[in-house]
N, C-alpha and C positions, 0 to 999 in steps of 0.2 A: 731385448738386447741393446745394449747403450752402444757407444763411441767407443772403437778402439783405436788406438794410438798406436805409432812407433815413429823412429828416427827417420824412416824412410816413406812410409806407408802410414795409411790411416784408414778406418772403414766409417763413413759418416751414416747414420741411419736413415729413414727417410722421416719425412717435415722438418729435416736440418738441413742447415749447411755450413760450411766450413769457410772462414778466411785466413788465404793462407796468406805470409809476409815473407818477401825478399829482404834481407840485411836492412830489415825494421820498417820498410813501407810495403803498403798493402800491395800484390800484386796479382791476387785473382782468389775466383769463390769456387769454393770445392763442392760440387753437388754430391749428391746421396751414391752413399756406394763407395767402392775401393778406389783411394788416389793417391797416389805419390807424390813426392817433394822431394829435393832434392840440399840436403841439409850442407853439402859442400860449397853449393854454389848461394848459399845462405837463408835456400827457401825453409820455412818452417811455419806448423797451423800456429795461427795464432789465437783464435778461436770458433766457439761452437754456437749457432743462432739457432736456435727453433722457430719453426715457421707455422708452428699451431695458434688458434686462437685463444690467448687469455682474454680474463677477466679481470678486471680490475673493479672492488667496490668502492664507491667514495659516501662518508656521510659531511653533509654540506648542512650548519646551522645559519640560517640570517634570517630578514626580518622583512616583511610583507609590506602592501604601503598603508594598513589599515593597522598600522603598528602589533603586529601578530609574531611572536619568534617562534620558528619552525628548522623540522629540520629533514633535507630531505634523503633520500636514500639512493646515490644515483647508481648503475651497473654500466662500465665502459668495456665494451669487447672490441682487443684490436690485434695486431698482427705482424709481422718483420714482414717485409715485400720483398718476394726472393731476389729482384732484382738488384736492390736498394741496399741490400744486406749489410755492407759496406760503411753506409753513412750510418744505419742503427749501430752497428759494432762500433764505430770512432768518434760521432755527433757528442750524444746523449753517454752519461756517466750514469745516473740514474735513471730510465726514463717511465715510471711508475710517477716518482716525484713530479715531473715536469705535467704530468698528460694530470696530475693530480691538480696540480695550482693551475692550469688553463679551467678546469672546468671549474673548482672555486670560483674564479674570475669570475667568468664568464655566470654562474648560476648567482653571483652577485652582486650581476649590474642588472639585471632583469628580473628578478623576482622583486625587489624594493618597487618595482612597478608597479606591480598589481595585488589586489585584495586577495584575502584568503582564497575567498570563491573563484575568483579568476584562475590562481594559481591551481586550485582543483580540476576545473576545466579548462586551461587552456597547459596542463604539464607537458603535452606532447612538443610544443611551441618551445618550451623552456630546453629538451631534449633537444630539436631541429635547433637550436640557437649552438648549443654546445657540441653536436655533431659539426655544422659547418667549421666553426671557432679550432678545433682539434684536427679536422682534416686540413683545413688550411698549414697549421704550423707543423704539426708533426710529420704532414706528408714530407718533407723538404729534410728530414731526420730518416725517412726508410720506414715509417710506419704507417700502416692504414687503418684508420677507425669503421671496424666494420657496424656496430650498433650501439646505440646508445638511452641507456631502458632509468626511468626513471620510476623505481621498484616502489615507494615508499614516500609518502610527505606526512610528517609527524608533529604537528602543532603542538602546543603547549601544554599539559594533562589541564590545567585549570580551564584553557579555551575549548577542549577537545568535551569539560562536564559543560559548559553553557551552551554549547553547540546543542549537546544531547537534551538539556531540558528547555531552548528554545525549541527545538523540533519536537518534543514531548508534551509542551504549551499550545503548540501549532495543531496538532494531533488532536487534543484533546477539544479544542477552539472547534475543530471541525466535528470532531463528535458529537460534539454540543449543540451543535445548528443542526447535524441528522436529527437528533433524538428528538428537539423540537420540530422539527417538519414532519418527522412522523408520529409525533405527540398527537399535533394539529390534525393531520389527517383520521385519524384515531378520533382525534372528538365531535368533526365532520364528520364522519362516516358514522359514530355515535347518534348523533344529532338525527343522521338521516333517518337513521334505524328506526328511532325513537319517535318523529314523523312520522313516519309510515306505518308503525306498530299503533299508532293513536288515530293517523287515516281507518287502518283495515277495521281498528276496533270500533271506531265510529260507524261501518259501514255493515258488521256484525252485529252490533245491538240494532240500529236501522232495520236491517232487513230479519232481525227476532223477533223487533217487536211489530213489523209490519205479516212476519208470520203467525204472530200471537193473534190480532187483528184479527186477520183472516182466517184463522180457527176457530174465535168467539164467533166472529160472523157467524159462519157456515153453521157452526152448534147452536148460536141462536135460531137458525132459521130452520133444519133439521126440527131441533125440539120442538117450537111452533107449527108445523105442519103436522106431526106424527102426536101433541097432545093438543086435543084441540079445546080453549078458553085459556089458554096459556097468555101470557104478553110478554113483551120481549123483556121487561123489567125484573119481572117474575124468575124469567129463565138467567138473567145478568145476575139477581140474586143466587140463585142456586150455583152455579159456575164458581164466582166465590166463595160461596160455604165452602165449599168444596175445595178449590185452590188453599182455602185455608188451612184446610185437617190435616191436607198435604203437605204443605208448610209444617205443620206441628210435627208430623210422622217424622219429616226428614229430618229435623233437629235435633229426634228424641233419638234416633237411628245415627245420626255422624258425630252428633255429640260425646266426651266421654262421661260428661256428669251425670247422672241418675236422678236428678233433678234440673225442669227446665220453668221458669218462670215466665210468663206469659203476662205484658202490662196489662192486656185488655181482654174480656170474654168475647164469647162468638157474637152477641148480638151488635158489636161494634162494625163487624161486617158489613151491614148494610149502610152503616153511617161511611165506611170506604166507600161501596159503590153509590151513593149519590155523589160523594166528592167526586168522584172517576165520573159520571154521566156530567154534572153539572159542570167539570174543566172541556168536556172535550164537545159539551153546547156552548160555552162560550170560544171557545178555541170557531166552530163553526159558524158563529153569527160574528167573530170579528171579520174572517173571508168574506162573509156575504156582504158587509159592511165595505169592506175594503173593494 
């Protein structure tokens, strides 16, 4: 329900108030609710103030001090002072206008100060600069600036794409240094692997052929004991024969060909084991040497 009016009477709603005038000067504020005038003796409202909180949007274009045009987006919420009510009705003719050009000013003498990034991070600064600035004058007018929100700062589209693809270069600059640290670690850890797979394998053929060793051993001397005019040459001939057929078996056996070519007959055999006796007496007479 709005404001009713009459000659006599008036019903003000409430977050209003009412100024009423004696024969053209103000002479008192008509709070919420039913009040009378008295139109003979020359009282009559003269008007009606809300005392809710607007909003006011302002967009503020200037220019940064790293030569950047921007523009920002500020929200002013403020309010008629029940008290004061008097000075807002008669002061101010427009006062949207006015609270508009103070923060112009105002958002115009202090952003030229600072860098893009600054002005990103310190917008709150820019806001506390234009709250004081606004309470000061407009208090003295019957209004009070309750908050002051600076919604929005909107750089240049052309600053706003270099922005995106220095932070996209910056991005990329750093993924590039991960990939290579874990490239690296990757081919350490490769390395290591590969180390150690050629350790163990060293230490598995070592200990094969120290088990092979020790098998002809034990079968040479077995065999010498259980045929007797045997000699141990004898018995190292046979072993090979024998290792050899086996050799042959397993290639005929894992092979897919149906044919396997063999460079040398069996009687080459024993031309191996002299080579195998006569490395591993000199191999022993260099220790004894040494």
């Amino acid at each position: 329900m709005g404001n009713v009016n009459c000659v006599f009477c008036g019903c003000i709603e409430q977050a209003s108030v009412g100024v009423v005038e004696k024969w053209g000067r103000f002479d008192r504020l008509a709070e919420p609710g039913l009040n009378f005038w008295n139109p003979l003796a020359g009282e009559c409202l003269a008007g009606i103030l809300s005392t809710r909180i607007n909003s006011l949007d302002v967009k503020i274009e200037t220019k940064t001090k790293d030569n950047v045009f921007v523009q920002l987006l500020c929200s002013i919420q403020y309010r008629v002072i029940r008290q004061n009510a008097d000075d807002a009705f008669y002061e101010l003719q427009n006062p949207t206008e006015q609270i508009q050009a103070y923060v112009f000013d105002v958002v115009r003498a202090h952003v030229p100060k600072m860098n893009l990034d600054e002005l990103f991070e310190q917008k709150d600064e820019v806001a506390k600069a234009v709250l004081e600035e606004l309470e000061k004058v407009m208090g003295a007018y019957g209004y009070n600036i309750e908050h002051i929100l600076m919604v929005d700062i909107i750089p240049d589209a052309s600053v706003r794409r270099a922005m995106n693809e220095i932070n996209a270069a910056q991005r990329m600059q750093l993924a590039s240094v991960y990939k290579g640290e874990a490239d690296k670690i990757l081919q350490v850890k490769k390395a290591e692997a590969e180390a150690e797979a050629k350790y163990l394998g060293g230490v598995g053929v070592a200990r094969q052929r120290q088990a092979i060793t020790d098998g002809l051993r034990e079968n040479i001397l077995n065999f010498s004991h259980k045929v007797e005019g045997t000699s141990a040459k004898e018995v190292m001939d046979l072993i090979m024969i024998t290792q050899y057929f086996d050799t042959i078996k397993d290639l005929g056996n894992s092979s897919k060909n149906t044919t396997v070519f063999i460079p040398h007959g069996p009687g080459h055999v024993r031309d191996i084991g002299d080579q195998i006796r006569n490395g591993l007496m000199e191999a022993a007479s260099a220790q004894v040497t040494e």
